[in-house]
C-alpha positions in Angstrom: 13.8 27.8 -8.2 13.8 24.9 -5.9 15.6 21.7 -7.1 14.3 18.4 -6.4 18.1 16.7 -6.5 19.3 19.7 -4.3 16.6 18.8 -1.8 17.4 15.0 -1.9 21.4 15.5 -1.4 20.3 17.6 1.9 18.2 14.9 2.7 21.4 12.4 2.5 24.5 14.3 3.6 21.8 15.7 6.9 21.3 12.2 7.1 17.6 12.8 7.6 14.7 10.3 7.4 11.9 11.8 5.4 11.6 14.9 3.4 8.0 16.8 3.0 6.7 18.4 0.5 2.9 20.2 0.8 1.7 23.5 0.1 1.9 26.3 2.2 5.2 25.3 3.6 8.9 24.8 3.0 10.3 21.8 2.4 10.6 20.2 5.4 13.2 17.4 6.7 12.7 14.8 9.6 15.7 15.2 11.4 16.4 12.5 14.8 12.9 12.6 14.7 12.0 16.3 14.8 10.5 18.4 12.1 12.5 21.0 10.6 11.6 23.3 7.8 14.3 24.1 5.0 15.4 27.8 4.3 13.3 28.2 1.7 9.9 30.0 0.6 6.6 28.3 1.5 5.6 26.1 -1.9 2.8 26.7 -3.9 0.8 24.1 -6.1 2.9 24.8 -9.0 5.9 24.2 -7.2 4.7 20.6 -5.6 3.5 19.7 -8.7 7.0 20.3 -10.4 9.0 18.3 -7.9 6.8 15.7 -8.2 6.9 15.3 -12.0 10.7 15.4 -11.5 11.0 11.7 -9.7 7.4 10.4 -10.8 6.7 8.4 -13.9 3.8 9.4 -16.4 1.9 6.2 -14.9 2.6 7.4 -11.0 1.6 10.6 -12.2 -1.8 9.3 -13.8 -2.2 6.9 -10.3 -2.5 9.9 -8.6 -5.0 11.4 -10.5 -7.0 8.8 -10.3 -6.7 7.3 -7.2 -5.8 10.0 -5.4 -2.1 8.4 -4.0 0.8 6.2 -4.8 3.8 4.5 -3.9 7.1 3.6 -5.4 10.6 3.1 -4.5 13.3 5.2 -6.7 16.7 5.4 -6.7 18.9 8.7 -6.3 21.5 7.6 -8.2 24.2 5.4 -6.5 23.9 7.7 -3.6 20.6 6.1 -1.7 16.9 4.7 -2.6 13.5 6.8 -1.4 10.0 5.4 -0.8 8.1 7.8 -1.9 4.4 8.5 -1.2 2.6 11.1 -3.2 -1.0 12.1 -2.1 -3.7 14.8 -3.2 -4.9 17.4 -0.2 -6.8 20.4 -0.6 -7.0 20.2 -4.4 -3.5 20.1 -4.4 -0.3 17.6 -4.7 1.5 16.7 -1.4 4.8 14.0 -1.1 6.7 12.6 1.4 10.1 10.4 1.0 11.2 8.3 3.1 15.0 7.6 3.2 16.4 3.9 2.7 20.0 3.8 4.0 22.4 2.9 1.0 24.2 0.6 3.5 22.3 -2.6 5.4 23.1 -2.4 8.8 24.4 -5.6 11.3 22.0 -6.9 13.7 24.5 -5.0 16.6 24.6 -2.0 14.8 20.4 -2.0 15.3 20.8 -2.9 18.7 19.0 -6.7 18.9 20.5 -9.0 21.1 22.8 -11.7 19.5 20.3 -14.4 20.4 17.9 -13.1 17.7 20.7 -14.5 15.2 19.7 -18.0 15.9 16.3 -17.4 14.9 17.8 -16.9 11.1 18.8 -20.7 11.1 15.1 -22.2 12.0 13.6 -23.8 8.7 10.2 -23.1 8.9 7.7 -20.6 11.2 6.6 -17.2 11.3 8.9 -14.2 12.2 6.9 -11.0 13.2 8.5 -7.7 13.8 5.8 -5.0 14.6 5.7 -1.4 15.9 4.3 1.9 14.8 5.4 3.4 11.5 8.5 5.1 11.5 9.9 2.7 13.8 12.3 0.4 12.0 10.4 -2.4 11.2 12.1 -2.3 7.0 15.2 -2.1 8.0 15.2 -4.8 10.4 13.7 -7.1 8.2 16.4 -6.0 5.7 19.4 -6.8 8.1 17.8 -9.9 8.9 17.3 -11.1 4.9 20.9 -9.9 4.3 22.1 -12.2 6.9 20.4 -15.0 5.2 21.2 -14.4 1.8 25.1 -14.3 3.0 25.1 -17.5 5.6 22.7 -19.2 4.4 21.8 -21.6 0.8 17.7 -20.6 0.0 15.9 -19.0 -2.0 14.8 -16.1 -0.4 10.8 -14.2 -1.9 10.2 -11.1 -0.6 7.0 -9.3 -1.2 6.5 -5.4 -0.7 4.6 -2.8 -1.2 6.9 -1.1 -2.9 10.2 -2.6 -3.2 12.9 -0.8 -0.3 15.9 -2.3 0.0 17.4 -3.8 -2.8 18.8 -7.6 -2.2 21.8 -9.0 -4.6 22.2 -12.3 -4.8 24.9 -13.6 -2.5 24.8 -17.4 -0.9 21.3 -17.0 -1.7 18.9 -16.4 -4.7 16.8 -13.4 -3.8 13.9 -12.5 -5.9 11.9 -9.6 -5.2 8.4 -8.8 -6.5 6.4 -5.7 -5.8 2.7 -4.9 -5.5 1.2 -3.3 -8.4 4.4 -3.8 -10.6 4.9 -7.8 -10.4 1.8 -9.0 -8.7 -1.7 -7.8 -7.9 -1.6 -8.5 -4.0 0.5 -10.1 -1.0 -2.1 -12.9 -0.8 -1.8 -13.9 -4.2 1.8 -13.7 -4.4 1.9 -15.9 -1.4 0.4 -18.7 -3.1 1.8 -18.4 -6.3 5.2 -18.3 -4.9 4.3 -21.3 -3.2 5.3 -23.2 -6.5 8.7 -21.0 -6.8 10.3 -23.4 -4.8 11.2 -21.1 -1.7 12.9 -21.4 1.5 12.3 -17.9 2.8 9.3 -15.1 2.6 9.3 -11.5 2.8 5.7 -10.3 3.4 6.3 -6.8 3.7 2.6 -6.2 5.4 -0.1 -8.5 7.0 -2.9 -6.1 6.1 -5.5 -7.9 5.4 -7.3 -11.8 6.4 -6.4 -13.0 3.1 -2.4 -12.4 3.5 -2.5 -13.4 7.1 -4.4 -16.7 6.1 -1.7 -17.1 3.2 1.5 -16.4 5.5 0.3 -19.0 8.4 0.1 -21.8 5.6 3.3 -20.7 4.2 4.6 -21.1 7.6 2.8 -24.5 8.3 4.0 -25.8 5.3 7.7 -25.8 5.8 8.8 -22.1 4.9 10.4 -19.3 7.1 7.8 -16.3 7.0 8.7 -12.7 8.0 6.1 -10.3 8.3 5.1 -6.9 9.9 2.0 -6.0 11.8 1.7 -2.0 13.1 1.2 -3.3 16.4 3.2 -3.2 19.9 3.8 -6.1 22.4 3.5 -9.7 21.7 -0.2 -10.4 23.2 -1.5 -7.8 21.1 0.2 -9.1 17.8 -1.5 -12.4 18.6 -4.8 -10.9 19.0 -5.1 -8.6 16.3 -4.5 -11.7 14.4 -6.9 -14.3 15.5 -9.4 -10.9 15.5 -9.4 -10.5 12.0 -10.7 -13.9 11.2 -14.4 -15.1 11.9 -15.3 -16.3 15.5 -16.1 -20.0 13.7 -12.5 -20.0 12.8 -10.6 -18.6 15.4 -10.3 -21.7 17.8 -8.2 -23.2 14.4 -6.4 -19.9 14.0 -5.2 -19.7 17.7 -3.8 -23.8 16.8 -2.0 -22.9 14.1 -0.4 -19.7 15.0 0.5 -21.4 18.4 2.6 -24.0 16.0 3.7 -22.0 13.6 5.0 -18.8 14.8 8.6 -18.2 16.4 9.0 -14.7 17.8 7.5 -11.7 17.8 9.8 -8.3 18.1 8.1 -5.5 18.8 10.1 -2.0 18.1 10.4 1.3 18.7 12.4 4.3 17.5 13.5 6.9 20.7 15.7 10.2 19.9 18.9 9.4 22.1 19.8 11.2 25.1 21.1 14.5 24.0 19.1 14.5 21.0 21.5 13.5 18.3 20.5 10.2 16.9 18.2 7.7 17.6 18.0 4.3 19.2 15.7 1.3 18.3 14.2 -0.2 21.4 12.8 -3.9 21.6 10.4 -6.2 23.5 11.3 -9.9 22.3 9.2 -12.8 22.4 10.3 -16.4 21.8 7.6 -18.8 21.0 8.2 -21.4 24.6 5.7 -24.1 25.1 4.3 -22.2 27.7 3.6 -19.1 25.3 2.3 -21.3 22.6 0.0 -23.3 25.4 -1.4 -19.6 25.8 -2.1 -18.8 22.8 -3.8 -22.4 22.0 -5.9 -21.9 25.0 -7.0 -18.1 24.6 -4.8 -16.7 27.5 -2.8 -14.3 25.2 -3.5 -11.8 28.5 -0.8 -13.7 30.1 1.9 -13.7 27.5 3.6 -10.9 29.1 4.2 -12.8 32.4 6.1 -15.5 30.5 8.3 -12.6 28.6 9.3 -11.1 32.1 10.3 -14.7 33.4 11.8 -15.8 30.1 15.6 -13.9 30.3 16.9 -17.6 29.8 15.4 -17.7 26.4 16.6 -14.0 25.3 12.9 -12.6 26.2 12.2 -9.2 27.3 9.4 -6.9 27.7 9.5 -3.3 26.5 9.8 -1.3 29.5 12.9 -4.1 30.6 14.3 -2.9 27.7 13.5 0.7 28.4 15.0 0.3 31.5 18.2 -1.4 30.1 18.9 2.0 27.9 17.9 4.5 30.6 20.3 2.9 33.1 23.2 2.9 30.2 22.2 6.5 29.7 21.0 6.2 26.0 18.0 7.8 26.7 16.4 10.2 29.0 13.9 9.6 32.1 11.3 11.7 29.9 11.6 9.5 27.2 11.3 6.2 28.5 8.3 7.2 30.8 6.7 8.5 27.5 7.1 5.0 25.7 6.5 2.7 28.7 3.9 0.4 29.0 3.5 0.5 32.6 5.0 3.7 34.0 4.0 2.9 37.7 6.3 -0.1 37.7 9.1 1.2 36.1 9.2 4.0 38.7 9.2 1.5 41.5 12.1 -0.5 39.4 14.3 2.4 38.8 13.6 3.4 42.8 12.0 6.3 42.3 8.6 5.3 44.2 
């Protein structure tokens, strides 16, 4: 009989990033981002159904039947923490896990450039790091926090849905509230926590018009805001914001974004050359006067210009960072064509047209 702890210690000592669990299949591990089923039989309701119980509480349990999902961080021991999502399909129970390392990792280690680390020190403004899921966007926000919460007197809210890495309290005091458990919803807790005294927000999601509005007047009021959007490039971040409000208010959104926000990162994740391992790729945008003219004046189209002429400020688009791994051999042709933004420029870059 299949053991749920069994399957989680593969999951760590593989060093995998998600385990699945659904009927009609094996268990099956996300290994340097390839699929690959356990050596086991295919699972049947009963069997879901027990491996759930085994790491879901009697009110996750009850969630699911009502709502048909849930979410909730658990720890596995001392060993390593799992987001967990667990989901009804075809009548039946389905989970996935999601891996958090035990360890945070240094800004090098994830590959950002150094001159990301003097965007840590700025008092107030808004942070975004965006990308597809799966692509690193937690963990980056995690290294970032830590490096805070170490260098750095504040005191540091973080906001998530649910809680992933866990923060101790270091030069910093870290509190850490999670949707569902601590508060109803990211805007709410933004304006509460307004009145916490803090230096520094989390915001593990901009989801909605309500937590958008609430981050940009966190950030206009004198606090450091991080946030994700599950967007790529910088132009694109800035207009799925200003979309999501009303056309009357848009001309004020595209004001106060262009004050308040410092960068946008965007990220990928891309299986190393040779296929062992993966390495995070990154398009980085500093907020210049130039960039924030553009996005007062509605010419977010022309962010991207400023990024490939901006090497002076530590800006660089996605396929110049493509580029930068191909050429050091950390990732294949195939690869970076697949993830490029503009593949016909690249080639003639790279001489190949």
């Amino acid at each position: 009989m299949l053991d749920m702890k069994v399957l989680l210690e593969s999951v760590v000592q593989e060093g995998a990033s998600d385990l699945h669990i659904c009927v009609g299949c094996p268990p099956t591990v996300r290994l340097d981002g390839r699929l690959i089923p356990l050596d086991a039989p295919p699972l049947v309701p009963a069997d879901t159904e027990r491996l759930i119980k085994s790491v879901a509480s009697e009110q996750n349990q009850e969630r699911v039947r009502a709502r048909g999902g849930v979410d909730f961080g658990f720890s596995f021991g001392d060993k390593a923490r799992f987001r967990v999502s667990i989901y009804k399909q075809k009548g039946s129970f389905a989970m996935a896990l999601r891996l958090i390392p035990s360890r945070m990792m240094s800004l090098d280690e994830i590959g950002l450039p150094a001159m990301v680390r003097q965007l840590l020190d700025r008092p107030r403004g808004l942070i975004l790091i965006t990308g597809p899921t799966g692509s690193g966007k937690t963990t980056t926000l995690a290294s970032m926090l830590n490096v805070i919460n170490h260098e750095r007197e504040c005191h540091i809210c973080t906001i998530e849905d649910p809680i992933e890495y866990y923060h101790d309290h270091a030069k910093s005091v870290v509190t850490q509230r999670e949707i569902g458990v601590d508060v109803a919803d990211f805007s709410d807790a933004i304006v509460h926590g307004l009145r916490q005294d803090p230096d520094v927000f989390l915001v593990g999601e901009m989801r909605d018009l309500a937590t958008m509005e609430a981050a940009i007047r966190a950030a206009e009021t004198g606090h450091l805001v991080f946030s994700t959007l599950h967007t790529t490039g910088a132009g694109r971040t800035v207009d799925r914001i200003i979309d999501a409000f009303p056309v009357g208010q848009q001309a004020q959104v595209r004001s106060q974004l262009s004050q308040s926000i410092v960068a946008v990162i965007s990220q990928l994740l891309l299986v190393r050359a040779g296929g062992k391992g993966r390495v995070a790729v990154f398009e980085i945008m500093v907020a210049t006067p130039s960039i924030q003219n553009l996005i007062r004046e509605n010419k977010t189209f022309r962010i991207n210009s400023d990024i490939q002429t901006g090497s002076r400020f530590g800006m660089k688009t996605l396929d110049m960072a493509l580029m930068e791994l191909y050429r050091k051999g950390a990732i294949s042709y195939d690869s970076m064509m697949a993830a490029a933004q503009d593949p016909e420029q690249i080639l003639i870059q790279i001489g190949k047209k």
